[in-house]
VEXTIMI-637933 format. One record per residue (C-alpha): x, y, z. Coordinates in steps of 0.25 Angstrom, whole numbers, padded with zeros to 4 digits, always signed. Layout:
<atoms>
XYZ;...
</atoms>
This chain:
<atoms>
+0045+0135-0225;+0057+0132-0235;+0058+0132-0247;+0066+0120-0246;+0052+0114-0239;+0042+0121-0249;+0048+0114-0260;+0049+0102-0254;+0035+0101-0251;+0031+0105-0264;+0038+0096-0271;+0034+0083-0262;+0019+0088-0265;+0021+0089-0278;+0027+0076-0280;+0012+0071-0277;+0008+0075-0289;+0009+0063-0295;-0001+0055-0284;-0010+0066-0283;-0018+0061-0295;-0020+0049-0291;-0024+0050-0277;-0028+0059-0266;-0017+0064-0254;-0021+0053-0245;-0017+0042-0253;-0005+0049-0261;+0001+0057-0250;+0007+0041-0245;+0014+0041-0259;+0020+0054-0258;+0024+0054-0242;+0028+0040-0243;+0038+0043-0256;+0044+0057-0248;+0047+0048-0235;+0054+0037-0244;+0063+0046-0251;+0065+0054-0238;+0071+0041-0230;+0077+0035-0243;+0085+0051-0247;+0089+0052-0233;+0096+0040-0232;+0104+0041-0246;+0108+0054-0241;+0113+0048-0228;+0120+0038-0234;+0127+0046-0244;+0134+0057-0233;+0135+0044-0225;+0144+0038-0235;+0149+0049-0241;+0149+0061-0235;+0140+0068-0246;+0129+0076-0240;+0125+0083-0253;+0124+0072-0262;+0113+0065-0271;+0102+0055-0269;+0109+0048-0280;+0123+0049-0275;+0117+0044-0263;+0109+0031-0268;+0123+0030-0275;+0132+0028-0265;+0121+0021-0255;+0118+0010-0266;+0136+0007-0264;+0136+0006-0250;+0121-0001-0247;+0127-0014-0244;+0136-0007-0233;+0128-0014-0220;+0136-0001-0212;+0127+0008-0221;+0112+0001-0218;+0116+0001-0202;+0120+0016-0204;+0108+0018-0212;+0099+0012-0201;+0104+0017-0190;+0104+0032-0196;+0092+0031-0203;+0083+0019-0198;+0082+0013-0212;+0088+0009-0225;+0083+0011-0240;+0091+0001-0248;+0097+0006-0261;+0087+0001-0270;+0075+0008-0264;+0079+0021-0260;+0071+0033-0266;+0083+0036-0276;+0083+0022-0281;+0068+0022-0282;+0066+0035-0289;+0077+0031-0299;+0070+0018-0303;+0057+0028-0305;+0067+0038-0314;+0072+0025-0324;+0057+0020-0323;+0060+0007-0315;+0055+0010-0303;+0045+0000-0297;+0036+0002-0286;+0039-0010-0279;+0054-0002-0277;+0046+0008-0269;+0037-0003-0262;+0049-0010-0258;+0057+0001-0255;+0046+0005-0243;+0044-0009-0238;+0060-0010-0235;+0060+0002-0227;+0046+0001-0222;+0051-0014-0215;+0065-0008-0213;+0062+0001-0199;+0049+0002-0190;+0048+0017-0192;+0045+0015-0210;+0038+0004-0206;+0023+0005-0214;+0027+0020-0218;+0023+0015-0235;+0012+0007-0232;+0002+0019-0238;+0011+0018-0250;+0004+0011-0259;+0011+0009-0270;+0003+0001-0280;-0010+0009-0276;-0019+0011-0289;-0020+0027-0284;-0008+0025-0289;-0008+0022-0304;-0018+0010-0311;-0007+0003-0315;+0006-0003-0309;+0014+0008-0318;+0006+0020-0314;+0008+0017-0300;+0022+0014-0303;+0021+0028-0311;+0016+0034-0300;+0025+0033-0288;+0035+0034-0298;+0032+0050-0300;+0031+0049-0285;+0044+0045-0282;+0050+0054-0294;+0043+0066-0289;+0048+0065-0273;+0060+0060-0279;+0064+0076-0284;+0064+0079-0270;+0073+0081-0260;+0070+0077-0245;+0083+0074-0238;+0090+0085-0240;+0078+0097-0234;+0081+0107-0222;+0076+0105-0209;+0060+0097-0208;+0058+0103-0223;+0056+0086-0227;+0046+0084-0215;+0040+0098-0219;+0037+0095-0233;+0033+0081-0228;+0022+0088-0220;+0018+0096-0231;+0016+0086-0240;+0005+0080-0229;-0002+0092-0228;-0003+0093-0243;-0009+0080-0242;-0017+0082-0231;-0024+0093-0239;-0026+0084-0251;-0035+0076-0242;-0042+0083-0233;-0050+0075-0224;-0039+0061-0227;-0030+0071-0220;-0035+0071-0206;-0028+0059-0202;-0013+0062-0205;-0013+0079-0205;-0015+0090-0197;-0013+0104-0203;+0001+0109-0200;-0005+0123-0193;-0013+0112-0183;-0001+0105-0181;+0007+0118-0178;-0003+0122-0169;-0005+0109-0161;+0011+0108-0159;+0015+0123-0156;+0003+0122-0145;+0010+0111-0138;+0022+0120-0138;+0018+0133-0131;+0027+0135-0120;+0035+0121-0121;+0048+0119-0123;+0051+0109-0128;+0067+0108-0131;+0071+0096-0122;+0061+0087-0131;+0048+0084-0131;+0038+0072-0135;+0026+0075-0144;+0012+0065-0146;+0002+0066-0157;-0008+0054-0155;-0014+0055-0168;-0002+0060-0177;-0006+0060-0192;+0006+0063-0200;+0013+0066-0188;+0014+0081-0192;+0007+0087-0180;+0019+0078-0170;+0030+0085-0181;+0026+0100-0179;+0032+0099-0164;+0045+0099-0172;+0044+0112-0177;+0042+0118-0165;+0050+0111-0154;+0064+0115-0152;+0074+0103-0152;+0062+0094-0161;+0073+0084-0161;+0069+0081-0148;+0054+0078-0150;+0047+0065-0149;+0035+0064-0157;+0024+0052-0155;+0012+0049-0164;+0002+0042-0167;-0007+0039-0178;-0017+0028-0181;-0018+0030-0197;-0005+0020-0202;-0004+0030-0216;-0003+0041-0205;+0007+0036-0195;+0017+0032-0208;+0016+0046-0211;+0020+0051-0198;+0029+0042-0198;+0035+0047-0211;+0032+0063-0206;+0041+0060-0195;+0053+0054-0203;+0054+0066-0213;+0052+0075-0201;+0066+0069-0196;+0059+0062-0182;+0070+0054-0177;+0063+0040-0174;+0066+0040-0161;+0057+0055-0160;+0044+0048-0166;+0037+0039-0160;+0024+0035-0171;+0013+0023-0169;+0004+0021-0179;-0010+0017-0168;-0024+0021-0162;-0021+0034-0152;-0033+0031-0144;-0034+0016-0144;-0021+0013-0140;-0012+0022-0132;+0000+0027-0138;+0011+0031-0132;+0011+0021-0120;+0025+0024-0114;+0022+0040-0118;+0009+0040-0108;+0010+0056-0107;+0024+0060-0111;+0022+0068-0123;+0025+0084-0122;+0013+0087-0134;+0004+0080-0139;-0003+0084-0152;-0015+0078-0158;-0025+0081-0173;-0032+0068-0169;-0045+0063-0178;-0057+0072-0173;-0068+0064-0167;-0063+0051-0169;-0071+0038-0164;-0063+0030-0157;-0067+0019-0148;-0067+0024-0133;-0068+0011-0128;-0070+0012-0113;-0057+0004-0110;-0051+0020-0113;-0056+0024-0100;-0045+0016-0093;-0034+0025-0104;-0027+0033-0096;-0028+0043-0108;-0044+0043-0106;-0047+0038-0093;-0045+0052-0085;-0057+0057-0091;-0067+0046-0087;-0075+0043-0103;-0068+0041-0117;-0069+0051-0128;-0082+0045-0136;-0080+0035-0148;-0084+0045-0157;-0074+0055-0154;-0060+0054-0150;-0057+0067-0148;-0054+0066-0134;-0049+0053-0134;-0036+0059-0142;-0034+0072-0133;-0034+0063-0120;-0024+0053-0128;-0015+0065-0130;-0017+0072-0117;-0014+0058-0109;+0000+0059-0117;+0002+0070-0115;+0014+0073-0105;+0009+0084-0091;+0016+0095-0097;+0014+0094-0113;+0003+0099-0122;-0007+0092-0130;-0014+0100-0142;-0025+0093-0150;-0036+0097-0162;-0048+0091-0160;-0064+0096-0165;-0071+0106-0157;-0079+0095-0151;-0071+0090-0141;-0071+0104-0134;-0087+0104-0130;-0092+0088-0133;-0097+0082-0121;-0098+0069-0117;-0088+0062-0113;-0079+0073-0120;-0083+0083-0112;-0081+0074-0099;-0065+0074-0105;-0066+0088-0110;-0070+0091-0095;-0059+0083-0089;-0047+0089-0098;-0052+0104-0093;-0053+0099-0079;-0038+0094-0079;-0036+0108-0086;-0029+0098-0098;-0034+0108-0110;-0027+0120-0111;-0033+0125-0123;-0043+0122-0134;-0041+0130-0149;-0050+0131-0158;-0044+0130-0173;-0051+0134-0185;-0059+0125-0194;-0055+0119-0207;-0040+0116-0203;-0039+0103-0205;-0041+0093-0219;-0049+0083-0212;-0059+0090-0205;-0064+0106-0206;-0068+0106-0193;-0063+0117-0183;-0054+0110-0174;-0049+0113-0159;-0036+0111-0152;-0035+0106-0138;-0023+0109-0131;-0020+0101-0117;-0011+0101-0107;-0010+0093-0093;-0001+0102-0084;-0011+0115-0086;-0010+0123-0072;-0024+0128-0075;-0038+0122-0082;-0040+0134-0092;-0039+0133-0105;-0036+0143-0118;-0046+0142-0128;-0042+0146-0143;-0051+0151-0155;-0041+0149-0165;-0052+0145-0175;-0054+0159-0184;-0038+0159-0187;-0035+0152-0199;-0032+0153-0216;-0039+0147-0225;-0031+0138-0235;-0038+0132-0247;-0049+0126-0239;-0042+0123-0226;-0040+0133-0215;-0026+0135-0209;-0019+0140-0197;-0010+0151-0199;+0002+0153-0191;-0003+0165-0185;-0016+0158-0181;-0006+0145-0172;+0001+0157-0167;-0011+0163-0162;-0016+0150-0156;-0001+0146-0149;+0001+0163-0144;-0013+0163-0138;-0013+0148-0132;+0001+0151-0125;-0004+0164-0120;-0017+0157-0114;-0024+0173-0114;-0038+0175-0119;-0039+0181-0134;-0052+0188-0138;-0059+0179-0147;-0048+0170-0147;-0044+0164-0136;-0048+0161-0120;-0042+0154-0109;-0054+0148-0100;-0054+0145-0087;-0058+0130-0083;-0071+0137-0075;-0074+0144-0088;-0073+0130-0095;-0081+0123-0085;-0091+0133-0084;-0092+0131-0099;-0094+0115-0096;-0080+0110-0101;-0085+0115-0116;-0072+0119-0123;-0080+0126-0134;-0070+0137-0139;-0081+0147-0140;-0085+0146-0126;-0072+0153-0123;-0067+0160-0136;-0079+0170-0141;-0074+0174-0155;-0089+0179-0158;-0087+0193-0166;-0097+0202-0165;-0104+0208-0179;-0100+0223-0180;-0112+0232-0177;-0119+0238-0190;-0118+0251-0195;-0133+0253-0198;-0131+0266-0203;-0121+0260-0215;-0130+0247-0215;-0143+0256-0218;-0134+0266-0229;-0128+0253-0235;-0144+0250-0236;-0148+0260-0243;-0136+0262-0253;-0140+0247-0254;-0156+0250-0257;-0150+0262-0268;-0142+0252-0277;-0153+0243-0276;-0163+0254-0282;-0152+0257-0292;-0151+0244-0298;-0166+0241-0298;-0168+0254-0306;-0157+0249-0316;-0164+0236-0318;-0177+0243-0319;-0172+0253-0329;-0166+0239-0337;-0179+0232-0337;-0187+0244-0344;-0177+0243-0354;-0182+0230-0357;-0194+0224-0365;-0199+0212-0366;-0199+0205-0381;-0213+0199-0379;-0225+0202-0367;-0219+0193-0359;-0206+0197-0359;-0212+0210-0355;-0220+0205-0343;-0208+0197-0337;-0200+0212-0338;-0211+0220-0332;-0210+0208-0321;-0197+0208-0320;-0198+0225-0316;-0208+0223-0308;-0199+0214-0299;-0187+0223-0299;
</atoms>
């Protein structure tokens, strides 16, 4: 990572200093996020004015506020701006104009308020992105003045930093960290919107082996978060302009931060297509039936869900015969993704051990998969990765053009690090994983591909230790060192009782029974 990136992100992280006391990560990582993205859109388009008139690219925020405040009533200027950048950030309520009025102590948070309700009704795709910025909250002060105080420090402490002008994603990056960062500030509240960076490394790079991908592809998370797993294919794709990313998330806070993820990560509007809805209640997307190259999922481990029986005429669910049960949608989720998923693509999801041996009606669609050979492997990761649950997780990896009905079974769940009180996946631990899933060979104590009669003789349970033995055997005792160890054991003992003995003749008793508790006391030893 750069040092460019490194000071980036600790900077932005620091800056939450000032909300840190006052409330937990949940609620104060939508001031702080929300503050980043403004500043980003509202420096980027100063900058752009200022080399669009004048041909400086080196120049100043302030030079650039300058010159943009002479020419904002030029309507060639606003088309320019729109069609370049699909919005417009009048003179008055650009970040620079903001954080002056906090520097000569006029600033007003009604000038922030306004300043996001003109670009949030200005395009569709800012539309509800502050909503979760709250700007008159008590968390934030008891009085008008504190509140005003407080975003004020806010806006000053992002307002050090440069955004704009950072190499290559280091923006996006640092934007990723700080969601991390506050995903491990809130442990359990983190579920929703994160999924540890290793997980969503592995889950992408396993949809990867053996593609190629330099023509373009389309990617699919049904249950996107903050939209980090969907961003990691750009890492790892050649020609990631070419990418088309679709997502979906129910939680609306969630969604905006997606939204705001994919902005800072540089997604051309026309790459992301975002809808803030139920996965499972309403089919999404209806024209991209099974188009998608990968589809990537972390959805919400045994979620109820309502499995009304007008789901068995769903094309998504109606293969199998029965519905997932209300109290887990485990597999409701796996068959959403795998229906969407195109006849030569790769699926890869992490979902609890359960759904490898439950039975039921999910072992009647656990059954089904095997029989049309649509799992292809089945990982088992350690416990402890993840800030809303401990829990050891498994990954499902699917495919629909398998030429056989094996499939590779993975005990990945010994190989991790321990950081603070999370385990972590190394990078030598995913390459393991992604070396031994392309190579598809057996691994003592590690890894085994089974046959589809080994797994029907098994009763279609998927149990990784029916098919991986990790047991390690004791080593055999030496008795002849066990029995010396006794006995040099058996002599210290004696040493140190005859010590205490010789200690406790030495001692008498000040009164008779002082003197009988001692000879007690001997008697014992």
């Amino acid at each position: 990572m750069s040092n460019t990136t490194t000071s980036l992100q600790q900077g932005l992280f620091s800056a939450a200093d000032s909300l840190r006391s006052k409330m937990d990560a949940n609620q104060y990582k939508n001031y702080l996020l929300g503050t980043v993205f403004y500043k980003y859109l509202s420096d980027h388009m100063l900058y752009y004015v200022l080399e669009l008139l004048t041909d400086q690219s080196d120049g100043t925020l302030e030079q650039a506020q300058e010159v943009y405040e002479e020419n904002a009533n030029e309507q060639d200027l606003i088309d320019e701006l729109k069609m370049s950048l699909g919005y417009v950030i009048e003179p008055e309520y650009t970040y620079n104009s903001i954080l002056k009025a906090v520097n000569d102590h006029s600033f007003q948070v009604k000038q922030l308020g306004d300043a996001f309700n003109k670009l949030a009704s200005s395009d569709q795709d800012f539309e509800g992105l502050f909503d979760d910025y709250d700007l008159y909250s008590k968390s934030l002060g008891s009085t008008a003045q504190k509140r005003t105080d407080t975003i004020a420090n806010v806006i000053q402490a992002i307002g050090k930093i440069e955004l704009v002008k950072t190499p290559g994603d280091s923006l996006g990056d640092a934007y990723e960290y700080l969601i991390s960062q506050f995903a491990s500030e809130s442990g359990k509240k983190a579920g929703e919107f994160y999924t540890p960076q290793q997980v969503s490394q592995l889950l992408t790079r396993l949809t990867l082996v053996g593609k190629d991908y330099t023509d373009g592809m389309a990617v699919y998370d049904p249950a996107m978060g903050s939209g980090s797993l969907l961003l990691n294919f750009k890492k790892y794709v050649p020609n990631h302009d070419r990418i088309t990313y679709y997502g979906q998330e129910i939680n609306t806070s969630t969604y905006n931060l997606a939204k705001m993820n994919m902005i800072l990560h540089n997604i051309d509007q026309a790459n992301r297509h975002l809808r803030n809805g139920d996965t499972l209640d309403e089919d999404w997307p209806a024209e991209e039936v099974n188009n998608f190259d990968a589809v990537v999922m972390n959805p919400p481990y045994s979620l109820k869900w309502s499995a009304n029986k007008g789901f068995l005429d769903d094309p998504r669910f109606s293969p199998y015969g029965v519905l997932p049960p209300k109290s887990k949608a485990d597999y409701a989720f796996l068959l959403h993704g795998l229906y969407h998923l195109n006849h030569s693509g790769v699926m890869s999801i992490v979902l609890p051990h359960g759904v490898l041996f439950r039975g039921a009606a999910e072992g009647k669609i656990r059954q089904k998969l095997l029989e049309n050979g649509s799992i292809d492997a089945v990982i088992g990761l350690p416990a402890n990765l993840f800030y809303s649950t401990s829990i050891p997780t498994v990954i499902i990896v699917l495919k629909k053009d398998k030429q056989d009905r094996d499939v590779l079974f993975i005990d990945a769940s010994k190989d991790f690090e321990k950081v603070k009180t999370q385990n972590k996946l190394r990078e030598e631990d995913i390459n393991r994983i992604l070396d031994t899933y392309a190579k598809r060979t057996d691994v003592e104590k590690y890894a085994h591909k089974a046959s589809y009669d080994e797994i029907k003789e098994n009763d279609f349970n998927l149990n990784i230790p029916r098919y991986v033995d990790t047991f390690e055997e004791e080593p055999p005792v030496d008795v002849q060192k066990l029995a010396s160890d006794m006995k040099k054991i058996k002599n210290e003992e004696t040493q140190v009782t005859d010590e205490i003995m010789q200690t406790m003749n030495e001692l008498v008793g000040t009164d008779e029974e002082t003197q009988k508790v001692l000879e007690q006391l001997k008697n014992i030893i």
